[in-house]
DSSP file (Angstrom, degrees, kcal/mol; ACC not computed):
  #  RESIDUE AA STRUCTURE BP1 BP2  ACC     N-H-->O    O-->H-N    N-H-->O    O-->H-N    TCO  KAPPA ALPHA  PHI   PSI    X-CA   Y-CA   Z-CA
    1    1 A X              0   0    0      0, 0.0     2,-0.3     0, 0.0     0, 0.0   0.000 360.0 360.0 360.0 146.5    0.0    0.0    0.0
    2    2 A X        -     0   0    0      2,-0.0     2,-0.4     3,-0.0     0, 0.0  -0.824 360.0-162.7-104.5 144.0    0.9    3.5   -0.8
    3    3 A X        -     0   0    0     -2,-0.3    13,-0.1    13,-0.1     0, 0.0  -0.847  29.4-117.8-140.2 132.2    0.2    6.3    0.9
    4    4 A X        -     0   0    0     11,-0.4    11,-1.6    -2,-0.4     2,-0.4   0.071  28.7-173.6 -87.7 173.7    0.6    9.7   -1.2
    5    5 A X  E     +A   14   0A   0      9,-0.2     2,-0.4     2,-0.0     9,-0.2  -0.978   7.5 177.1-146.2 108.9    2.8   12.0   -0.2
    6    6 A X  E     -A   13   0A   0      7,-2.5     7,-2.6    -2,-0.4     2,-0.5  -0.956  22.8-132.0-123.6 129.8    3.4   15.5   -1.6
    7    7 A X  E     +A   12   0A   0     -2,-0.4     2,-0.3     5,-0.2     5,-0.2  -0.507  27.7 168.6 -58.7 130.6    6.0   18.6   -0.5
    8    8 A X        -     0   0    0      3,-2.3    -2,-0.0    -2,-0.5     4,-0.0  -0.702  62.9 -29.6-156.7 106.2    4.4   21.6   -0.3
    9    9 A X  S    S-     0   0    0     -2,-0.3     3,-0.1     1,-0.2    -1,-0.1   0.985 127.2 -46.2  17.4  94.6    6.7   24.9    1.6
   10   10 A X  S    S+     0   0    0      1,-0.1    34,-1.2    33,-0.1     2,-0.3   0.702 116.7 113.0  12.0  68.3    8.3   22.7    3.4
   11   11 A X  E     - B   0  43A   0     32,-0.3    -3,-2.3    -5,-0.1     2,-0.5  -0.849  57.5-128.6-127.4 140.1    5.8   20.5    4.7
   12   12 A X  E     -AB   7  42A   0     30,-2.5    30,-1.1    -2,-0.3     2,-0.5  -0.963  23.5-167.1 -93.8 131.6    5.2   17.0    4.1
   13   13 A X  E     +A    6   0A   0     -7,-2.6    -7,-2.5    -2,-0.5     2,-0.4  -0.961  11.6 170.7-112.1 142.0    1.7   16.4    3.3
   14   14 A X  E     -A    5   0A   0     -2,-0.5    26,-4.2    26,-0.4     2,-0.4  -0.988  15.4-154.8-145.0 145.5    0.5   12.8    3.3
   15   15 A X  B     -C   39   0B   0    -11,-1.6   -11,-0.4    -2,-0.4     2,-0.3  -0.980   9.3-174.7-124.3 120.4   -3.5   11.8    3.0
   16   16 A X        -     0   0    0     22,-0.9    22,-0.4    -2,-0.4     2,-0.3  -0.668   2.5-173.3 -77.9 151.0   -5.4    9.0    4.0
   17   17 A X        -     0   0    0     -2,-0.3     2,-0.3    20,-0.2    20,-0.3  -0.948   3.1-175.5-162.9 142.2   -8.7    8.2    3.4
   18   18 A X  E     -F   36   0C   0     18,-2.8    18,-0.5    -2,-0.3    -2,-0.0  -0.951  32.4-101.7-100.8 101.1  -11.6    5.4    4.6
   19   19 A X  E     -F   35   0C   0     -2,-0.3     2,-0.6    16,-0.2    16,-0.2  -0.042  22.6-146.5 -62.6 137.2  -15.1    4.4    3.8
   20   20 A X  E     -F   34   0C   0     14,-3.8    14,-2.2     1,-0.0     2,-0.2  -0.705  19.2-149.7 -88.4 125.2  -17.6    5.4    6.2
   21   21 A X        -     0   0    0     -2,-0.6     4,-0.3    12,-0.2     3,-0.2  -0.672  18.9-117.8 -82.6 142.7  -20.4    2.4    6.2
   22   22 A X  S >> S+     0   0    0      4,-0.5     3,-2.3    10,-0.3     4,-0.9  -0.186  81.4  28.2 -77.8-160.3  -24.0    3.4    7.0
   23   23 A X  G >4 S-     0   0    0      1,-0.2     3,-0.6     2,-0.2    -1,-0.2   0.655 139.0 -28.2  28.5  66.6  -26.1    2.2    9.9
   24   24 A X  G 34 S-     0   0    0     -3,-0.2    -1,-0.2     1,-0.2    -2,-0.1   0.622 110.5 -69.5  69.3  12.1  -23.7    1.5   12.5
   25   25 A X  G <4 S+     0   0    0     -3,-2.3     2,-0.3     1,-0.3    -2,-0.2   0.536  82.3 155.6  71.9  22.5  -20.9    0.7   10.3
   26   26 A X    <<  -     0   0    0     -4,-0.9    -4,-0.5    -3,-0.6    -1,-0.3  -0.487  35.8-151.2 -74.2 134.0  -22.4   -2.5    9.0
   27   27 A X  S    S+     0   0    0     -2,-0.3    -1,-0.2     1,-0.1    -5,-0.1   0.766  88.5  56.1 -93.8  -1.5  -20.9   -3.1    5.7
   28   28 A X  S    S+     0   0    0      2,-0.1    -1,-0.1    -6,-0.1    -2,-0.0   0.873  81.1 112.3 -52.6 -46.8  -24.0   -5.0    4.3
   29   29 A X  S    S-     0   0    0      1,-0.2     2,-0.9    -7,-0.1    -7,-0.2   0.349  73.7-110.0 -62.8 179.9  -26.5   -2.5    4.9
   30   30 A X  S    S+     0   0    0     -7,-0.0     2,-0.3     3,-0.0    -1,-0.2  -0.689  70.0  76.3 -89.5 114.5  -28.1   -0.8    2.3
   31   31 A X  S    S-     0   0    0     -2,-0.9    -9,-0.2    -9,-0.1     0, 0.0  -0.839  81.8 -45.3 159.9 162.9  -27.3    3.1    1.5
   32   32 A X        -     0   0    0     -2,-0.3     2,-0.4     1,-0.1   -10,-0.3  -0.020  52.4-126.8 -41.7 168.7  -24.6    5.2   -0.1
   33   33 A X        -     0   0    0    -12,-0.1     2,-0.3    31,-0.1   -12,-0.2  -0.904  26.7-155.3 -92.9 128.2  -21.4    4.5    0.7
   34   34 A X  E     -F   20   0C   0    -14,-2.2   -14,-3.8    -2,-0.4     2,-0.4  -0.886   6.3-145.1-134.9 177.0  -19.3    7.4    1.9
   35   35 A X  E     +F   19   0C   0     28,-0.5    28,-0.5    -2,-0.3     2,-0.3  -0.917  16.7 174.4-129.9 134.2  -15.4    8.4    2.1
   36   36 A X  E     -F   18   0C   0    -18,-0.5   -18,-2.8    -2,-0.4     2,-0.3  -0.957  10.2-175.9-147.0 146.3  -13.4   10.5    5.0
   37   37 A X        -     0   0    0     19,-0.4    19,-2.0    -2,-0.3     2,-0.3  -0.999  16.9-145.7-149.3 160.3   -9.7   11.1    5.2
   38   38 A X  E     - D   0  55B   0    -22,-0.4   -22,-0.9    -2,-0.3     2,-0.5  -0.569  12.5-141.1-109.7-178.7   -7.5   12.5    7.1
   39   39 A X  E     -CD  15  54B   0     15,-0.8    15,-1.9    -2,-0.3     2,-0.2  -0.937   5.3-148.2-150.7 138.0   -3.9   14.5    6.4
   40   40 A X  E     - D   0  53B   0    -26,-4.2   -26,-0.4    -2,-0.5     2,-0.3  -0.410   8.0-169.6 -66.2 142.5   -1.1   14.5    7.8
   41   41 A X  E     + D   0  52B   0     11,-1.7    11,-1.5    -2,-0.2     2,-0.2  -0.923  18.5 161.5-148.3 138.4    1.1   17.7    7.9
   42   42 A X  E     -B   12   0A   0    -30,-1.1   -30,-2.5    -2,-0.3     2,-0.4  -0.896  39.4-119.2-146.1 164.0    5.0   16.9    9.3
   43   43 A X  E     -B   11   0A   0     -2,-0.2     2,-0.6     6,-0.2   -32,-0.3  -0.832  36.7 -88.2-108.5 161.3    7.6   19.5    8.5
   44   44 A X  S    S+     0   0    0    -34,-1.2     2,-0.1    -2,-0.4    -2,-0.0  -0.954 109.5  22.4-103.7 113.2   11.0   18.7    6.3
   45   45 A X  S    S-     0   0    0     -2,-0.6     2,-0.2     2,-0.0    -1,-0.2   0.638 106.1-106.7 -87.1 176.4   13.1   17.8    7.5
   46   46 A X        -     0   0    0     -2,-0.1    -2,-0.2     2,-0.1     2,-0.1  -0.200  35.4-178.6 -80.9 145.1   12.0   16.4   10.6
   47   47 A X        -     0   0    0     -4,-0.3    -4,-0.1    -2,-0.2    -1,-0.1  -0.382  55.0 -84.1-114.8-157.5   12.4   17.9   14.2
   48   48 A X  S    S+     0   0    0      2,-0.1     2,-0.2    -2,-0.1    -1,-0.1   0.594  93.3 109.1 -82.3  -3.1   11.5   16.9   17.4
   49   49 A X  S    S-     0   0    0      1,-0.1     2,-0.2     3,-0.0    -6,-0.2  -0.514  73.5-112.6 -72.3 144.6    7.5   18.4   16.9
   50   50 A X        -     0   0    0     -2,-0.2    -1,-0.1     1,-0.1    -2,-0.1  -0.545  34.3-108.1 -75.0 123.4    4.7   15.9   16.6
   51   51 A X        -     0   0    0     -2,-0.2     2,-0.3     1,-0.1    -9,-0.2  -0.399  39.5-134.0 -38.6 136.8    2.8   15.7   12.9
   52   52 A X  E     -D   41   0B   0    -11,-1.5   -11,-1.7    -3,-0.0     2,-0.4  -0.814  18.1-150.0-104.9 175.8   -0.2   17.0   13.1
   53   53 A X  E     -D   40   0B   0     -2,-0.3    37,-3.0   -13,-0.2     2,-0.5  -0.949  11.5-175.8-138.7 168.2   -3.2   15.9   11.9
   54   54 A X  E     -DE  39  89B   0    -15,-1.9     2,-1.9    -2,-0.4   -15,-0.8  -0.919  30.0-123.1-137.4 127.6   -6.7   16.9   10.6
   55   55 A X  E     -D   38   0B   0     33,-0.6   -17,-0.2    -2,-0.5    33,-0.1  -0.354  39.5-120.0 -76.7 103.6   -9.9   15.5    9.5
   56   56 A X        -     0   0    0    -19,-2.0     2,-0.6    -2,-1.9   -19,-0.4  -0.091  26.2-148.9 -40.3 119.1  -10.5   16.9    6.0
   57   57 A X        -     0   0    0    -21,-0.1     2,-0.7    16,-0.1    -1,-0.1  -0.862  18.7-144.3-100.5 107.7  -14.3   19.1    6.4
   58   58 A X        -     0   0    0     -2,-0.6     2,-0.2     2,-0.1    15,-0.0  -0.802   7.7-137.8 -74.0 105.7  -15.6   18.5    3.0
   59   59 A X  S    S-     0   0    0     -2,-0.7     2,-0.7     1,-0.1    -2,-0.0  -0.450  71.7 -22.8 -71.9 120.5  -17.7   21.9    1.6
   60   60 A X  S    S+     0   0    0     -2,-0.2     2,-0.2     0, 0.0    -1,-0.1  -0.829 128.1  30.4  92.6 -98.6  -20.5   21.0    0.0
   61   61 A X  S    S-     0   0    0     -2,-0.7     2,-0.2     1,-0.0     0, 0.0  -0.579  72.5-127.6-139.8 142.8  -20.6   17.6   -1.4
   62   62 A X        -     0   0    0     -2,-0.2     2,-0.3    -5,-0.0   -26,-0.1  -0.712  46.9 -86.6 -97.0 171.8  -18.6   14.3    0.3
   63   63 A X        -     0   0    0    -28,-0.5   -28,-0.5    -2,-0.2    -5,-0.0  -0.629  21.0-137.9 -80.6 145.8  -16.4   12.4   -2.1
   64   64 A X  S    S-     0   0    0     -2,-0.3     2,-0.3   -30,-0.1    -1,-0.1   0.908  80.0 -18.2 -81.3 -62.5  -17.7    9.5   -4.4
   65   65 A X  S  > S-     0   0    0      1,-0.1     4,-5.3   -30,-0.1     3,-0.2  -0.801  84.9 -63.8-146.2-171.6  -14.5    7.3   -3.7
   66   66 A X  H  > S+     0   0    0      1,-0.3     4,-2.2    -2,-0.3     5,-0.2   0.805 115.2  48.5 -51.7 -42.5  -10.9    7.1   -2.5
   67   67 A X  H >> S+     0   0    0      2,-0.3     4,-0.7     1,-0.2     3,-0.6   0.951 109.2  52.7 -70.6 -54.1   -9.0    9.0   -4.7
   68   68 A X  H >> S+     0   0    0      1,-0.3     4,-7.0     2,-0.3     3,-0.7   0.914 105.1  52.8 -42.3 -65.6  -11.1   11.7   -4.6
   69   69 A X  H 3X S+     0   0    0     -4,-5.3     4,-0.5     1,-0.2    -1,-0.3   0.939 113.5  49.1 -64.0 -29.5  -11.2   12.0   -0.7
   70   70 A X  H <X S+     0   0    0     -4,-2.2     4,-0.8    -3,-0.6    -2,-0.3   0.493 109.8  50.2 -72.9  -8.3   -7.3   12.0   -1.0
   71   71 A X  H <X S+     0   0    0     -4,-0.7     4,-1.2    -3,-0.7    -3,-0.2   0.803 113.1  46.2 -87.1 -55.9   -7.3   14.6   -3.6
   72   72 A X  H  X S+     0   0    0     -4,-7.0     4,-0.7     1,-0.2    -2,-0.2   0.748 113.9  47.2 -55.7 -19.7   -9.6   16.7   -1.5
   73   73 A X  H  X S+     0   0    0     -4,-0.5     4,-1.4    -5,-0.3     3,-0.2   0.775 107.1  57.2-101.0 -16.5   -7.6   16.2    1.6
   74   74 A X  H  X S+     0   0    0     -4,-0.8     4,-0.8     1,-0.2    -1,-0.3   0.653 111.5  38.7 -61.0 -31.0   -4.5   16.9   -0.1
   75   75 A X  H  X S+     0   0    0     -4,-1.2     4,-1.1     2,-0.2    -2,-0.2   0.563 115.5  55.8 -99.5  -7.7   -5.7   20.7   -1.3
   76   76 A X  H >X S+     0   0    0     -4,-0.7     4,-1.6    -3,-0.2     3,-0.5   0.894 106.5  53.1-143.9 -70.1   -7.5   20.8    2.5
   77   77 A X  H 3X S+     0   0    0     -4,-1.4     4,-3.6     2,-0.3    -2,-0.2   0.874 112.2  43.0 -26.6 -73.3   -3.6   20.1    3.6
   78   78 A X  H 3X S+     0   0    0     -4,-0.8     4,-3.0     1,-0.3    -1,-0.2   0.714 110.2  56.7 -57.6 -40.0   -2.4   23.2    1.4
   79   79 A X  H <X>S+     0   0    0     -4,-1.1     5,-1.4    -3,-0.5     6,-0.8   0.905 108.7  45.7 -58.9 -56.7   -5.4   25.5    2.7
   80   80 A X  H ><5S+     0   0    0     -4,-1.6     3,-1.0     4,-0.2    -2,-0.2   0.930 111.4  51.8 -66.8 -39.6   -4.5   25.1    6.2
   81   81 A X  H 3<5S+     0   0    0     -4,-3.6    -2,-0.2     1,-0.2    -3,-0.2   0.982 113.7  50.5 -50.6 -55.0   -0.3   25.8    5.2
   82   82 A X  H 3<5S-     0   0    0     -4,-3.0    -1,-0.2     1,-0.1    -2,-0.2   0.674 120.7-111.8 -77.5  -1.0   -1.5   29.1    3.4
   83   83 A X  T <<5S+     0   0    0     -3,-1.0    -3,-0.2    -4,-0.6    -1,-0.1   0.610  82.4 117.3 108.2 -32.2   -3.3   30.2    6.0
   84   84 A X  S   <S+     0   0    0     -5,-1.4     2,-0.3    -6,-0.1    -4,-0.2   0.777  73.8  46.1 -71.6 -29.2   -7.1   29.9    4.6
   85   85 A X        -     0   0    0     -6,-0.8     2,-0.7    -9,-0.1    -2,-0.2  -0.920  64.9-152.6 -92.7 132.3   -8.3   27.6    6.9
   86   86 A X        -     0   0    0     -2,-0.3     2,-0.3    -3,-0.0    -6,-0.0  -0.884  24.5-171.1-127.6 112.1   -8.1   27.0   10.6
   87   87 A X        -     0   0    0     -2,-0.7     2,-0.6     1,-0.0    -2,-0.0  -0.542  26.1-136.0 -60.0 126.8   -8.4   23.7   11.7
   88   88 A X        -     0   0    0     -2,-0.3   -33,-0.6   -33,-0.1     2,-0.1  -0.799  37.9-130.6 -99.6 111.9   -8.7   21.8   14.9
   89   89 A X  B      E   54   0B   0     -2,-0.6   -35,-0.3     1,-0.2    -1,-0.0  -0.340 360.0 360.0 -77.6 173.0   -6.5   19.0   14.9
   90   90 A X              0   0    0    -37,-3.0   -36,-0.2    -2,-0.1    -1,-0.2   0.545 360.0 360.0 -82.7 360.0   -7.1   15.3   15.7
């Protein structure tokens, strides 16, 4: 398994992402399927400070599948670095 990994002003960003089951997390039941990820943010190179992390808040619409939620959580990553977003980490 891979798990992507971009630089971005000197930051590592890396994104994860999971499907959310309905109804108690049964993965039978019947109903969308939905996708959450998180990102990572560590600095380059690394010091002695803990990564943090955050659970990507998708605006608007959640994502269809994985890639997508890693796409999202990756520009989510970039938003918080510049400064547009403030985030509560996990």
């Amino acid at each position: 398994m891979t798990i992507p990994t971009i630089e971005y002003r000197g930051h590592e960003l890396r994104a994860y992402s999971h499907q959310e089951f309905p109804l108690h997390r049964d993965p039978y039941a019947n109903g969308l399927r939905k996708f959450s990820s998180v990102v990572r943010i560590d600095s380059t190179p690394p010091n002695d400070v803990k990564p943090r992390r955050y659970g990507t808040v998708f605006a608007g619409t959640n994502p269809d599948n994985d890639t997508d939620a890693i796409d999202l959580a990756m520009q989510y990553g970039k938003d918080i670095l510049d400064g547009k977003v403030q985030a509560t980490e996990l």
